[in-house]
N, C-alpha and C positions, 0 to 999 in steps of 0.2 A: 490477508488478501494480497497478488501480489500487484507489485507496482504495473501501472499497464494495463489492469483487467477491468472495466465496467462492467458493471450487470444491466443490459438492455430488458432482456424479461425474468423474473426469476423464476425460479423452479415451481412447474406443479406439473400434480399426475398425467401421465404420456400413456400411451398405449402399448402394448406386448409388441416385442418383435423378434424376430430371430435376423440375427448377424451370420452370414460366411465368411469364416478363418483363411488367410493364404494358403494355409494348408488344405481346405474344402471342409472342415470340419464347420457344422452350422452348432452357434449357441442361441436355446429360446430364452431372449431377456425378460423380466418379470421387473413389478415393482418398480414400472421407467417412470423417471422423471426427466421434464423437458424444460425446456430454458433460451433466453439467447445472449449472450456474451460480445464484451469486443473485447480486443486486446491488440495493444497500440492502433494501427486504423483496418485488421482487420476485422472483420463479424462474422461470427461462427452461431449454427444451432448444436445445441447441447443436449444429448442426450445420457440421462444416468440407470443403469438396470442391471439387476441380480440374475445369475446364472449358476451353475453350476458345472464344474470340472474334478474329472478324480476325484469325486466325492469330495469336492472341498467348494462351500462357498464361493464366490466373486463376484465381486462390482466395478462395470469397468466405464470410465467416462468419454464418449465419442463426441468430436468436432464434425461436424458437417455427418458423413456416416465412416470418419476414421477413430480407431481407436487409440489415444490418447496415453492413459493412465490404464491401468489394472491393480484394483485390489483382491489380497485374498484373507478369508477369515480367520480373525486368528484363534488360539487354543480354547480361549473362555467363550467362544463363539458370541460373544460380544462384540464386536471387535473387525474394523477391515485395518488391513496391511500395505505399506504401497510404499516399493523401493524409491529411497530418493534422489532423482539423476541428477546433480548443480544445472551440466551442462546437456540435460537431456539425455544423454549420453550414457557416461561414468556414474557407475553405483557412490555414493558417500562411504566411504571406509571406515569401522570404528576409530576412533582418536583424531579423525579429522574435524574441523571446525562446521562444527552445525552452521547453514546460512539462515541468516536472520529470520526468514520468514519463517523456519522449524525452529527458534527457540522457544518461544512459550506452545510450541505442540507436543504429544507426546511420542517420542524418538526411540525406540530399541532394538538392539539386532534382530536383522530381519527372521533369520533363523531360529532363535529362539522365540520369539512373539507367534510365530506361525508349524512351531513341532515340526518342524524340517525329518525331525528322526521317524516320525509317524509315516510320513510319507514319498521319504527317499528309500524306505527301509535302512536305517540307521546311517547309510552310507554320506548321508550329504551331498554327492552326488548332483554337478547340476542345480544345485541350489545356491542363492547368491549369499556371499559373506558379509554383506553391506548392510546399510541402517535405514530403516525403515520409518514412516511418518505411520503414527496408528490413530485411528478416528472410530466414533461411535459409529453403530451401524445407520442406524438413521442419519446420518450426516453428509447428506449430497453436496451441501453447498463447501465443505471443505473440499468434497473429492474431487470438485469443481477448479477450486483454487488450487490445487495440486497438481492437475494436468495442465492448469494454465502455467502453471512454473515450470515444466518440463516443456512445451511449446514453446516457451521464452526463450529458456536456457538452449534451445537448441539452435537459435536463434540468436544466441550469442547475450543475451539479457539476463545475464546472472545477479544475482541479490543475495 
């Protein structure tokens, strides 16, 4: 968990909703779960729910009704995927130093955890080269803590 975050409500079952993309594209979320959070003095409602893109799995975690984090599934469809920004920002580069809150998580390029070849058609293409935080699929409350890292970080609150 990262430094900074309390859990005010924790997660249980929310209701379906569908989100509008900046782009106009609507996704209908499933399987939301809701929550409320702080993180340093401010408090956000959380929402977490599965959708679907280019036939690919995602789960993406929204602060208030912004979207936060995005994961996507990975090969074993076990499995979500979600680039790691330090400073909310910047992807984590292989060979750079994991930050502490991803050392005992599971960490692999993002590219290979997610068949980048499958669905760039081999070109890679657009797909990031960077490292990636992987979590069970049932596991809200890390994707939770994952976008509070990237809120931080952007924030200037790197760990």
């Amino acid at each position: 968990m990262p430094p900074g975050l309390k859990w005010l409500n924790e997660l249980t079952p929310g209701e379906d909703f569908v989100h509008k993309w900046p782009t106009g594209n609507l996704a209908q979320y499933t399987q939301v779960q809701d929550g409320r959070i702080s993180l340093l003095t401010s408090e956000f409602p959380v929402k977490v729910g599965r959708a679907s893109r280019y036939d690919r799995g995602r789960l993406t975690v929204f602060f208030n009704t912004v979207a936060i984090a995005e994961f996507i599934e990975t090969i074993d469809g076990q499995h979500w995927a979600s680039l790691i920004k330090p400073d909310g920002k910047k992807v984590l580069q292989p060979g750079q130093t994991i930050p502490a809150l991803y050392r005992r998580a599971e960490v692999e390029p993002y590219r290979e955890i997610t068949d980048y070849k499958r669905w760039s058609r081999g070109t890679g293409m657009g797909i990031p080269k960077g490292m990636a935080v992987v979590i069970p699929m049932d596991d809200y409350r890390s994707a939770v803590h994952h976008a509070s890292a990237r809120w931080l970080g952007k924030r200037g609150h790197t760990k």
